[in-house]
C-alpha positions in Angstrom: 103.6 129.8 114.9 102.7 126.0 115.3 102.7 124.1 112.1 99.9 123.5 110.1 99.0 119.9 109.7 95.7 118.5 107.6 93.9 118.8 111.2 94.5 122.2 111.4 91.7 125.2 110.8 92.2 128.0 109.1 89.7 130.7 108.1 87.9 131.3 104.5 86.2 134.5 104.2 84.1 134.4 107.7 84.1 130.5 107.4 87.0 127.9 109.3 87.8 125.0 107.6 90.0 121.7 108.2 92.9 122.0 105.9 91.8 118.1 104.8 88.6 119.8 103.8 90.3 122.2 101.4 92.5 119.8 100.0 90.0 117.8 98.3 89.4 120.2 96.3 92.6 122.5 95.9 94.8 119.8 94.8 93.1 119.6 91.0 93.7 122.9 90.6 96.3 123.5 87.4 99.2 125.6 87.5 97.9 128.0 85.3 95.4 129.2 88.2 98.1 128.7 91.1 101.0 131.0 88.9 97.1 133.5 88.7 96.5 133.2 92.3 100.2 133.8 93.7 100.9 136.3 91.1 97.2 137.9 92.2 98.4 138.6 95.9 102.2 139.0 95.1 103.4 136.1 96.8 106.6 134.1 96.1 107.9 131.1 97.7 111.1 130.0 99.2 112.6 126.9 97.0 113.4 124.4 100.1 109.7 124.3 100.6 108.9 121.9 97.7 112.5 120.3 97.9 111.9 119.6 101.4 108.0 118.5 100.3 109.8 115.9 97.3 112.4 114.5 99.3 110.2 113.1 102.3 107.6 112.2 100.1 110.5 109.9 97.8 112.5 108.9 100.3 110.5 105.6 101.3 110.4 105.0 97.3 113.8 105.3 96.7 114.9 103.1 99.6 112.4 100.3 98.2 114.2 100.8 94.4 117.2 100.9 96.0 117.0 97.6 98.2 115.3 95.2 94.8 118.6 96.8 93.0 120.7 96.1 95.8 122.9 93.6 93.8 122.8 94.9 90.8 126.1 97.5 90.4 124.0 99.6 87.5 124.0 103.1 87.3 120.4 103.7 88.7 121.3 102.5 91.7 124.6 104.6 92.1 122.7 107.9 91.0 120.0 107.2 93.8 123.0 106.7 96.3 123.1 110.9 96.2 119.3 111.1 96.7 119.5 113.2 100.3 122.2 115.6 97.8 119.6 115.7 94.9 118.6 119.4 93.2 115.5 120.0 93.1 115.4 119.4 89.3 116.4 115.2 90.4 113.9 115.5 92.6 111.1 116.7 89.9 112.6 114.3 87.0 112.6 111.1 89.9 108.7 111.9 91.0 107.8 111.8 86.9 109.9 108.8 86.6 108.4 106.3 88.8 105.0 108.2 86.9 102.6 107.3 89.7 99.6 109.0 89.9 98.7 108.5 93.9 102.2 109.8 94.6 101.7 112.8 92.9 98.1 113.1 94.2 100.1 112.4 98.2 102.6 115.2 96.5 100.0 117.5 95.8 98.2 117.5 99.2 101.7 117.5 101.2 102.6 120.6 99.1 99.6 122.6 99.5 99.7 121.6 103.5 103.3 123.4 103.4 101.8 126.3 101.3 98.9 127.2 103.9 101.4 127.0 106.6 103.6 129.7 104.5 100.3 131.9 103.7 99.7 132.3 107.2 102.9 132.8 108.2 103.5 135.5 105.6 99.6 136.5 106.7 97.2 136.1 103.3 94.4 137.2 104.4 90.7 135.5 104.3 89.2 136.9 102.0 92.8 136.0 100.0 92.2 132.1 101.1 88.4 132.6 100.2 89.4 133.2 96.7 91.3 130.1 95.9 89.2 127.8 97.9 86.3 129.5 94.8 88.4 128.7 91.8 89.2 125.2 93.3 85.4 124.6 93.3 84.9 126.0 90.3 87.4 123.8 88.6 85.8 120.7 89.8 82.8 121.8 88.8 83.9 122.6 85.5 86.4 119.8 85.1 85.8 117.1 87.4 88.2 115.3 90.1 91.3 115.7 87.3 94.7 116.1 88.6 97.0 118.3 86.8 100.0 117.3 84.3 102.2 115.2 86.4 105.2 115.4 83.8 104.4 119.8 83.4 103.6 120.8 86.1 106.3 121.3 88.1 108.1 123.3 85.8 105.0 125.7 85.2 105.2 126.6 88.2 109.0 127.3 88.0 109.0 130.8 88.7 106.9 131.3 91.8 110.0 129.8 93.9 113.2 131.5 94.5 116.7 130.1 95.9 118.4 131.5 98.9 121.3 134.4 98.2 124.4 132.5 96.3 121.9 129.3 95.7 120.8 127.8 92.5 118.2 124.9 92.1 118.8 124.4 95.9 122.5 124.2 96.6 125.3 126.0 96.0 128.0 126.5 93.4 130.0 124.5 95.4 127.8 121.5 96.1 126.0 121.2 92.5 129.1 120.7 90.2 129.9 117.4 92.1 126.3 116.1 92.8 124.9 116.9 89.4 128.5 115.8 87.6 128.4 112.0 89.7 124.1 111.1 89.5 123.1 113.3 86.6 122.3 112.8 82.7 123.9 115.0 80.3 120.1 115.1 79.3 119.2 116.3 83.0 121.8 118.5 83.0 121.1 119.9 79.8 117.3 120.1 81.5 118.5 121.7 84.4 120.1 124.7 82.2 116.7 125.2 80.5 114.7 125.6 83.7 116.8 128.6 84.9 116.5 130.3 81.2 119.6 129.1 79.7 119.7 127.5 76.3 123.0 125.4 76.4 124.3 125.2 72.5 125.0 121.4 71.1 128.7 122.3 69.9 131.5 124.5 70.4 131.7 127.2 68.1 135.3 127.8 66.9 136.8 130.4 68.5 135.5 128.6 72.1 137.0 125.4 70.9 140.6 127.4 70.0 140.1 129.2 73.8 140.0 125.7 75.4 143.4 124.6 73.0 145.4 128.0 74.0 144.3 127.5 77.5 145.7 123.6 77.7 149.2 125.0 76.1 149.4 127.7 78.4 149.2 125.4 81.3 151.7 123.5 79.6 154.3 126.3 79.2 154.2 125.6 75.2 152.2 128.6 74.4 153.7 131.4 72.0 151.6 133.9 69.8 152.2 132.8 66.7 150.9 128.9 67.8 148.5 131.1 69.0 148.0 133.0 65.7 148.0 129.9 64.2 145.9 127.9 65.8 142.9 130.7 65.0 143.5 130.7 61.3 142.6 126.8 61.0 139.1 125.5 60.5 137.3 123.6 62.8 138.6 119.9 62.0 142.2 120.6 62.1 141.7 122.1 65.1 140.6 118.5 66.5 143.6 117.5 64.4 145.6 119.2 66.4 144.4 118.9 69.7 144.5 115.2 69.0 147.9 115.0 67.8 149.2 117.1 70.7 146.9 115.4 74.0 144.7 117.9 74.6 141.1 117.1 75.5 139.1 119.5 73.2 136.4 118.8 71.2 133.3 120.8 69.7 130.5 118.0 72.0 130.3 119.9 75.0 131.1 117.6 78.0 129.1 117.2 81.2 131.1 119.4 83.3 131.1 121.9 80.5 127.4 122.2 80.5 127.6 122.6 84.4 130.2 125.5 83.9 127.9 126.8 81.0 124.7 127.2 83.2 126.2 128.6 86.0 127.9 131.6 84.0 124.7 132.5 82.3 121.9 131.8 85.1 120.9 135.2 86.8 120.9 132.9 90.5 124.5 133.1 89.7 126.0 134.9 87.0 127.3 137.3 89.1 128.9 135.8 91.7 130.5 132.9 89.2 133.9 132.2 89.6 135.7 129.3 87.4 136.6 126.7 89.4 140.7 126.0 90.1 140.8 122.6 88.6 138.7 119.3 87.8 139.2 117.8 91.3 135.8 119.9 92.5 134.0 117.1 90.2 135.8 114.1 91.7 134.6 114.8 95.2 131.9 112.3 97.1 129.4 112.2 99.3 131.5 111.5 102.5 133.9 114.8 101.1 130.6 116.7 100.9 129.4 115.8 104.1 132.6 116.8 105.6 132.4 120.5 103.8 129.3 120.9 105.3 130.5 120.4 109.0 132.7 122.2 109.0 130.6 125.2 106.9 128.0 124.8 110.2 130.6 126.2 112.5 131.4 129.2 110.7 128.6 131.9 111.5 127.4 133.3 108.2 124.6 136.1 107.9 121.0 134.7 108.5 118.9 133.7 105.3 115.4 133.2 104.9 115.8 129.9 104.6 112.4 127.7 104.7 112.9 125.6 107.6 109.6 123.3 108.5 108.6 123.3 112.2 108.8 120.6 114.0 107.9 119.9 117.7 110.7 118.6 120.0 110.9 115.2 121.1 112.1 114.4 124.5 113.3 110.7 125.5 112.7 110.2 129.2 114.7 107.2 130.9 113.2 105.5 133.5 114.5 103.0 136.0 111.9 100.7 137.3 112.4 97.5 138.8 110.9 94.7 136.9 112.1 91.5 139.0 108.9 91.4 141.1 106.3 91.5 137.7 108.7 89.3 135.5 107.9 86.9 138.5 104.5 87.4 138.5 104.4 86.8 134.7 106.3 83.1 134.9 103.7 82.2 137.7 101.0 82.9 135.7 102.4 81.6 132.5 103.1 78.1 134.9 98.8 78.0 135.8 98.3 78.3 132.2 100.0 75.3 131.0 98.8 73.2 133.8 95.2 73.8 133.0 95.9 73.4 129.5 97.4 70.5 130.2 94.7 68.9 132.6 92.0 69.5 130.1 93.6 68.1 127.7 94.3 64.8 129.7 90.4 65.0 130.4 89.5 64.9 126.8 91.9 61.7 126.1 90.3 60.0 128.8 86.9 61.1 127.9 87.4 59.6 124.1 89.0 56.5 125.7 86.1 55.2 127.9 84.9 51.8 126.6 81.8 50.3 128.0 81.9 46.5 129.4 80.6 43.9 127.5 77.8 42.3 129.5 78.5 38.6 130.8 77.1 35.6 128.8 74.5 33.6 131.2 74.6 30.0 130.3 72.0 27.9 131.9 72.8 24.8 132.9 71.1 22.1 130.7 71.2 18.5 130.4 75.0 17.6 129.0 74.7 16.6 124.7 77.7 15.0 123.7 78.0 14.8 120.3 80.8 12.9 118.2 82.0 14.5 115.1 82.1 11.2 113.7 80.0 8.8 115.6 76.7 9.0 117.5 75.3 6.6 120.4 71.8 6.4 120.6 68.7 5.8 119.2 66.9 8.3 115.9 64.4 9.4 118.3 66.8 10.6 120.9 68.7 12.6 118.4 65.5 14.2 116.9 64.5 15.3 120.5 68.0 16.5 120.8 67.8 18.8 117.4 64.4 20.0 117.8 64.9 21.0 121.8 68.0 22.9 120.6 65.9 25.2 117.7 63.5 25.7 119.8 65.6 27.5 122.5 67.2 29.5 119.5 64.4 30.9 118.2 63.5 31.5 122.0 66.5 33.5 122.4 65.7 35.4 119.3 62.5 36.4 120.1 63.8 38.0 123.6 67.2 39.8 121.3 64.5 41.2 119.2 61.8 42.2 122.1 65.0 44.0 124.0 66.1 46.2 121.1 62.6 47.1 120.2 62.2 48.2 124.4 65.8 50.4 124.0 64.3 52.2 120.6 61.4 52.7 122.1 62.6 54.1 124.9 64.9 56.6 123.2 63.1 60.3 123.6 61.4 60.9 120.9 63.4 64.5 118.3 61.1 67.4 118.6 59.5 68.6 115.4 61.7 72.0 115.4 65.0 70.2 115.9 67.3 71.4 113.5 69.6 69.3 111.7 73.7 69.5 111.8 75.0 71.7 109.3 76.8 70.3 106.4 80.8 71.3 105.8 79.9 73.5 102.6 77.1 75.4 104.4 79.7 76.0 107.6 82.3 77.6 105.1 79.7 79.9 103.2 78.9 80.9 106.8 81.9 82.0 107.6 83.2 83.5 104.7 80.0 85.7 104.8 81.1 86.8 108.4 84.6 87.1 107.0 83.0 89.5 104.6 80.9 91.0 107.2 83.8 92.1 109.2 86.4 93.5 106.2 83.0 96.1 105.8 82.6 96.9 109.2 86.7 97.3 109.7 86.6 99.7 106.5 83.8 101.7 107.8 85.5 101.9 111.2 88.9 102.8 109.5 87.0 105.4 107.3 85.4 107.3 110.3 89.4 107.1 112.1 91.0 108.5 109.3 88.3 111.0 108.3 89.4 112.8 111.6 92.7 112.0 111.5 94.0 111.2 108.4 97.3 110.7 109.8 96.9 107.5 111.1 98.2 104.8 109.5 99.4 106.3 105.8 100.2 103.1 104.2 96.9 101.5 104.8 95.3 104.7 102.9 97.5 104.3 99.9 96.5 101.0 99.9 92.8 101.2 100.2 92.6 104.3 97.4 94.3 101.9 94.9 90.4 100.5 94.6 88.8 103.6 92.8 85.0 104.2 92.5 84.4 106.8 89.7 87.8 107.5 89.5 88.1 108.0 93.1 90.2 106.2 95.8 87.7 104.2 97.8 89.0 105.9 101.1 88.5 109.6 99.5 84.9 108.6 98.2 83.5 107.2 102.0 85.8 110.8 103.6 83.4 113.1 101.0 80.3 110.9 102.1 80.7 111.2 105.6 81.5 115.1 105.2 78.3 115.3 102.8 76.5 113.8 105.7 78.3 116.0 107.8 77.1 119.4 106.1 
């Protein structure tokens, strides 16, 4: 069976609907009414579907926390180093710790895409689908566009998942002691034991604490029965005494591997298949060790499981061998053109700016030669006066004709029609375009809106990014998708 993706259909009562449809509903749905609705038609579901949900939906944001801790050797950072090993209790406690509420609403929706494509497979019928599509609407209704308890809910709806024969919490025995021992808090751990039912006690009690004593001096060869004897008879504190004075690691604070032992004698998943392990070394081991174990686990056949494995198309990668000599050419060629007109209109623009125009020759007429000595004068009053007043009058002459010459060149400029506008100023140019700028961040988003509407696949990161602006509540994206599919109806 293909797998269902948020553009697939799938029938409600006598109705299909997009999966994207139903998810803008289904996801605010709490886990009281998904543990009914399961429950209702007797369905449980296989553990590697939400671990497989939580770990592609984290991995991007555990690279990123990774890469800004990069140089700092803290313990964060080496915990997430086991991230693609993580139970799916790390996986749970990591999604509440970076306590985002559009990654949980992106959780919610992957999940329930997974969970159609494991109704249908398992064939829930209709009528089944019908149902929950109901209380969904009737929750909103009722509620509002609420999303459930990111910190609870999770672990409310513990117990409609179940682990693979000889699995617990997603991985075996085997592979948990070491990966919850090396990136787990003795709080976690502690956490891990009361999701699968078992209540792990604070202290040893006394006759656990003399087990562990007897057991280290067995090893050692220096058992007998009355140490043995003796050993039982004293009280709690002298049995640390002891175990102080004589190197042996016992104490009533149970330690992390201790807790890890304790949960996985008592939890049903695998109480009965529990074996104690040979020595401490099964702690020690890393992730290279691991990887390793589980090579060499894949060529041994083992019995099938109903494991939940994802679908996933093939991809084939073709190789071609085309010879690109000729177009590479072609390209240089044209590149060549390019850059010579660029350059040749450029050279016409300097030359352009640089045209001066001539300045227009200076007629002198010839006149009767006035020779005039700064410091002397030859001639008579009258000659001088004649001189003067002959050379104001041609001034004023040449005045008049300056002044009759401009008045010709204004008048003979054409007249600015009425309607002419005027150049715009600089501030009325940048309101323009910031009002275009404007104009076109609308137009993009409505464009966008309609793409992702039909395929909301495209581009993910963009629609995280645009439902950070909320109207009502509401991502801006999801508001304009349940517009258009108001319109739509």
């Amino acid at each position: 069976m293909p797998r269902v993706t948020r553009e697939s259909k799938v029938f409600v009562g006598n109705k299909e609907f997009r999966v994207d449809d139903l998810l803008k509903t289904i996801i605010y749905l709490p886990a009281d009414s998904v543990n009914k609705f399961f429950t209702g038609i007797g369905l449980t579901i296989p553990r590697d579907l939400r671990i497989y949900v939580l770990r592609e939906l984290l991995r991007e944001r555990v690279a990123e926390t990774r890469k800004s801790r990069l140089t700092l050797a803290d313990e964060l950072n080496y915990r997430l180093s086991w991230f693609a090993e993580f139970t799916e209790t790390q996986l749970e406690n990591l999604l509440i710790f970076y306590e985002d509420m559009e990654l949980f609403k992106y959780y919610l929706e992957d999940l329930w895409v997974e969970l159609f494509g494991y109704m249908l497979d398992k064939k829930v019928t209709p009528l089944d689908f019908k149902h929950l599509y109901d209380m969904s609407l009737s929750q909103v209704r009722s509620v509002g566009l609420e999303l459930p308890d990111l910190k609870t809910y999770n672990r409310d709806i513990k117990y409609l998942f179940f682990d693979a024969p000889g699995k617990i919490d997603g991985l075996s025995p085997e592979r948990i002691r070491p990966v919850l021992f090396k990136s787990s808090t003795l709080g976690e751990v502690r956490d891990f034991g009361l999701k699968y039912d078992v209540d792990v006690p604070r202290r040893l009690k006394k006759n656990e604490l003399a087990d562990i004593i007897i057991e280290e001096l067995k090893e050692r060869k220096e058992y007998t029965e009355d140490l043995e004897k003796q050993i039982k008879k004293m009280s709690v504190i002298l049995m640390q005494r002891f175990a102080i004075d004589h190197d042996i690691k016992a104490s009533t604070e149970l330690k992390k591997e201790e807790i890890i032992e304790y949960v996985l004698s008592n939890a049903k998943e695998t109480k009965e298949s529990y074996y104690t392990p040979e020595s401490k070394e099964v702690y020690e081991k890393e992730m290279d060790m691991l990887a390793d174990e589980e090579k060499v686990s894949k060529q041994v056949p083992e019995h099938k499981q109903d494991l939940y494995r994802p679908q996933r198309p093939d991809v084939q990668y073709v190789q071609q061998s085309v010879d690109l000599t000729e177009l590479i050419r072609e390209v240089k060629l044209l590149r060549q053109s390019v850059e010579a007109l660029a350059e040749t209109v450029k050279k016409q623009e300097i030359k352009e700016e640089v045209v001066v125009e001539p300045k227009k020759a200076v007629e002198f007429e010839e006149k009767d030669a006035l020779i005039i000595n700064a410091a002397e004068f030859y001639g008579s009053s009258k000659s001088l006066k004649k001189a003067i007043k002959e050379e104001s009058l041609e001034e004023k002459k040449m005045m008049e004709e300056e002044t009759s010459q401009k008045k010709e060149k204004k008048e003979a400029k054409p007249k600015k029609e009425k309607g002419e506008k005027q150049p715009m100023s600089k501030t009325k140019k940048i309101i323009l375009w910031v009002i275009v700028g404007l104009l076109s961040l609308v137009l993009i988003y409505l464009i966008y809106g309609i793409i992702t509407y039909f395929a909301p696949g495209f581009l993910p990161a963009h629609q995280r990014w645009l439902n950070r602006i909320e109207i009502g509540d509401i991502g801006i994206l999801d508001y304009y998708h349940n517009l258009i599919g108001t319109l739509g109806n």
